[in-house]
N, C-alpha and C positions, 0 to 999 in steps of 0.2 A: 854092713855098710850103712852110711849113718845117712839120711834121709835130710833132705831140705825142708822138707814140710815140716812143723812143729808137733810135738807128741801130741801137743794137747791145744787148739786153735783160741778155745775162749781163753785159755789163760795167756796165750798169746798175742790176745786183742787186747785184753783188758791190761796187762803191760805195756803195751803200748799205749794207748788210754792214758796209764798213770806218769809212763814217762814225758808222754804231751804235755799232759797237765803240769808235771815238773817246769818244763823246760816254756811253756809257754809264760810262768811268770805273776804279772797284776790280775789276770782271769781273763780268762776265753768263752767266745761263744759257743753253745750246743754243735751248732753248723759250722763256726770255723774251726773246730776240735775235731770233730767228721773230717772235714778236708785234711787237716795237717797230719792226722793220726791215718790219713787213708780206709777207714772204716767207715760202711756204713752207717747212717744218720739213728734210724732205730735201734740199733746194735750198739751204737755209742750211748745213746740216749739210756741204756738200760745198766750198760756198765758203769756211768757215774752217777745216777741211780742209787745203783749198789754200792759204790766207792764210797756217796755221802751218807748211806746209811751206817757206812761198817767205820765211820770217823776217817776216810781220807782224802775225802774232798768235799768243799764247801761251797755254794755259791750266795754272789749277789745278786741282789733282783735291783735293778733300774727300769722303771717304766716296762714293759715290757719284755726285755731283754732281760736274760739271767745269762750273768758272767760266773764261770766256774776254775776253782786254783786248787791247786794241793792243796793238803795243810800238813802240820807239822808232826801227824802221826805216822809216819814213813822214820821220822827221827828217832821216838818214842818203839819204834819197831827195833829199829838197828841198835838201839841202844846197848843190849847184852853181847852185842855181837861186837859193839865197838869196844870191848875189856878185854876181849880176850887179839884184836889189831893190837894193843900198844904190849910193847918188849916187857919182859919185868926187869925192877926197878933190883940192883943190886943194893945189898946194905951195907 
């Protein structure tokens, strides 16, 4: 019987994490990444952390404030994956 709880919780934060960051757009704050991904502020803080170490997410720093986005290594990911989506080509 298949369980609601995720096998595995940090890869299940840090997904959501990446999909925030997706979906949030021109860059988000530390704290409103927290709120909208519903994770904790440390726990967040550590997972884009690691995201911008490993090349998938980037931030700006303004004054104070660091705004954080994807970047386009999610694409560069799916890349080999996206050859074998399209039909082949008859001759």
């Amino acid at each position: 019987m298949a369980s609601d709880r995720p096998a595995s919780p940090s890869v299940d934060r840090t997904l959501t994490v990446l999909e925030t960051l997706v979906t949030a757009g021109e860059g988000v704050t530390l704290t409103a990444l927290a709120r909208a991904s519903g994770i904790p502020l440390a726990t967040c803080a550590s997972i884009v952390y690691t995201l911008e170490s490993r090349g998938y997410a980037r931030r700006r720093v303004v004054g104070r404030s660091h705004f954080w986005r994807a970047t386009t290594r999610l694409c560069e990911l799916a890349e080999p994956l996206a050859g074998e989506a399209r039909p082949a080509r008859s001759r």
